[in-house]
C-alpha positions as CSV (number, residue, x, y, z in Angstrom):
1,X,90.0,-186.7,70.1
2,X,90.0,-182.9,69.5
3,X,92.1,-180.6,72.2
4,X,89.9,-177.2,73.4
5,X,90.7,-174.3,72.9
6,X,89.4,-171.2,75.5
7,X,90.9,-167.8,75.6
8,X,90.9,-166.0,78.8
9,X,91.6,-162.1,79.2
10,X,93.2,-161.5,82.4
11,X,92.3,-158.0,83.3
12,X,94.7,-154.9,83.5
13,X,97.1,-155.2,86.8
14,X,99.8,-153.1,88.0
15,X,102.7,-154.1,85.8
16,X,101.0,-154.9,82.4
17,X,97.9,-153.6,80.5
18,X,94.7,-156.3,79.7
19,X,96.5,-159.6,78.2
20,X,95.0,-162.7,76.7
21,X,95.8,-166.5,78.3
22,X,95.4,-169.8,76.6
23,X,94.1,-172.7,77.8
24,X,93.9,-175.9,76.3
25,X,92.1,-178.2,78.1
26,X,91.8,-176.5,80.9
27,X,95.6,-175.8,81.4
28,X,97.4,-172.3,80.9
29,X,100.0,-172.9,78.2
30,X,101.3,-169.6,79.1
31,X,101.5,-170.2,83.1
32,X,102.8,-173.9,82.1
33,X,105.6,-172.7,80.2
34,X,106.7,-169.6,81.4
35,X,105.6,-169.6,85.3
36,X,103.4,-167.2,86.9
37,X,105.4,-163.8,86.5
38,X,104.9,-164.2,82.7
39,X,102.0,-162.7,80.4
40,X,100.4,-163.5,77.0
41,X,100.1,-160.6,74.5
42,X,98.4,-157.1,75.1
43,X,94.8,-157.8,74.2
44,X,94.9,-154.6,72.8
45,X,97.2,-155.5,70.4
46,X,95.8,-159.0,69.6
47,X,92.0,-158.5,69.2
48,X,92.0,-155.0,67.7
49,X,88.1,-153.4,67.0
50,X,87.1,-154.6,63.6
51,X,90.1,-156.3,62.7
52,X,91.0,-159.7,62.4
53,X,93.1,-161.4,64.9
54,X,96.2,-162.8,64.5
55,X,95.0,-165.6,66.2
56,X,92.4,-167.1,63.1
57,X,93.9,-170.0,61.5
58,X,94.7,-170.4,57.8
59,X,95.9,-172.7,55.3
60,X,99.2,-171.1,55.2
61,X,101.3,-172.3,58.6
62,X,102.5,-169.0,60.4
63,X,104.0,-168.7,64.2
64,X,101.8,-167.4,66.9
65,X,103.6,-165.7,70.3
66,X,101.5,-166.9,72.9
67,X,103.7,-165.4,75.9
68,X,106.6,-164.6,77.1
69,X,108.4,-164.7,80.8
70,X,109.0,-161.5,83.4
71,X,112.0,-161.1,82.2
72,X,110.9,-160.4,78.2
73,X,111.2,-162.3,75.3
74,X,114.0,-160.1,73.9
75,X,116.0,-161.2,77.3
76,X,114.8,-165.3,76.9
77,X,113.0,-165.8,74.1
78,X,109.0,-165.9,73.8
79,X,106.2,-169.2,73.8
80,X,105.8,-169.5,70.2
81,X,103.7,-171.8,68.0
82,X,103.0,-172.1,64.4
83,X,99.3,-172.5,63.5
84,X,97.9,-173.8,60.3
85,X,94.7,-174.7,59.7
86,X,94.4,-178.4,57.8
87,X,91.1,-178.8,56.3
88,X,88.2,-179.2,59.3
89,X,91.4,-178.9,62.2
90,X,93.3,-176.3,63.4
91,X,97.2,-177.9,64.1
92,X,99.7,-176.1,66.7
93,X,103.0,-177.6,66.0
94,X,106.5,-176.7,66.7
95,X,106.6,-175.4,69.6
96,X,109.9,-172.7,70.7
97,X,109.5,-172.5,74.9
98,X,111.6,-169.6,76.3
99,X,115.1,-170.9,77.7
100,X,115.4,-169.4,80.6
101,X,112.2,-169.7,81.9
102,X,111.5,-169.6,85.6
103,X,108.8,-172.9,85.6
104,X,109.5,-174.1,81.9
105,X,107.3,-177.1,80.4
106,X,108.8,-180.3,81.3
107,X,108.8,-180.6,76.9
108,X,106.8,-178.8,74.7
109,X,103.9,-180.8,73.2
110,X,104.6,-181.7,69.9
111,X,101.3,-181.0,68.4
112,X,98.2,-179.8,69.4
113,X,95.0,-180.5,67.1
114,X,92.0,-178.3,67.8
115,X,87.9,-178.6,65.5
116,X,88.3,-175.9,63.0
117,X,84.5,-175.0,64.3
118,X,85.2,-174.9,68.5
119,X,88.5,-173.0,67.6
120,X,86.8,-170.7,64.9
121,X,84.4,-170.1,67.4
122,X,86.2,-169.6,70.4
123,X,88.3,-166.7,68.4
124,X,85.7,-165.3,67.3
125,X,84.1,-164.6,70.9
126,X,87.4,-163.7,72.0
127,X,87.3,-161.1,69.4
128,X,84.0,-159.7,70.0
129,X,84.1,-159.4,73.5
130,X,85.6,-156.1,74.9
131,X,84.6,-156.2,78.0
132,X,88.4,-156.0,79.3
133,X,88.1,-152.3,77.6
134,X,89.1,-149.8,80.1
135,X,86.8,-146.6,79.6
136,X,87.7,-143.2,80.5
């Protein structure tokens, strides 16, 4: 059985400009591991206009930041996984959780494996969708 893959953009807030979540199966990976004061990358930064994310899957494995706590990554390191696509799947593997982490994951899972043609998908509407834009 396949895990799912949805990514969420939280809107802009106070403290941080428009960020992306991950959930997998229905669970924040970023909340899970890092506790509610923490936030996923800049959406900004991730899904730039006309540019692919960083987020597509290849054959060559590469680490993904998928968060980080209030506190920064520079101050207690960042949710990191690497990502490889492997034929028709899409593999997370090798999780780094930060160490200091107010609500950290009981243990990283040791592998997540997502259908090359959900996850494709799900990036690419994730990509397209701007709506988190903030026009002046």
């Amino acid at each position: 059985m396949f895990d799912r893959l949805e990514i969420k953009v939280l809107p802009p807030g106070t403290r941080f400009p428009a960020q992306l979540r991950f959930l997998v199966n229905g669970e924040d990976v970023v909340e899970e591991a890092v506790g509610e004061g923490g936030h996923g990358p800049y959406a900004a930064d991730a899904l730039q206009a006309g540019c692919p994310s960083s987020l597509r899957a290849t054959g060559e494995a590469r680490r993904l930041e998928l968060g980080e706590p209030d506190c920064t990554g520079g101050c207690c390191g960042s949710l990191t996984v690497v990502v490889q696509r492997v034929g028709e799947i899409v593999r997370w593997s090798d999780w780094e959780v930060p160490w200091a982490a107010h609500a950290p994951m009981p243990r990283p899972p040791s592998e997540l494996h997502f259908d090359a043609c959900q996850y494709d998908a799900e990036v690419t509407r994730a990509e397209s969708d701007h709506g988190w834009q903030v026009h002046s």
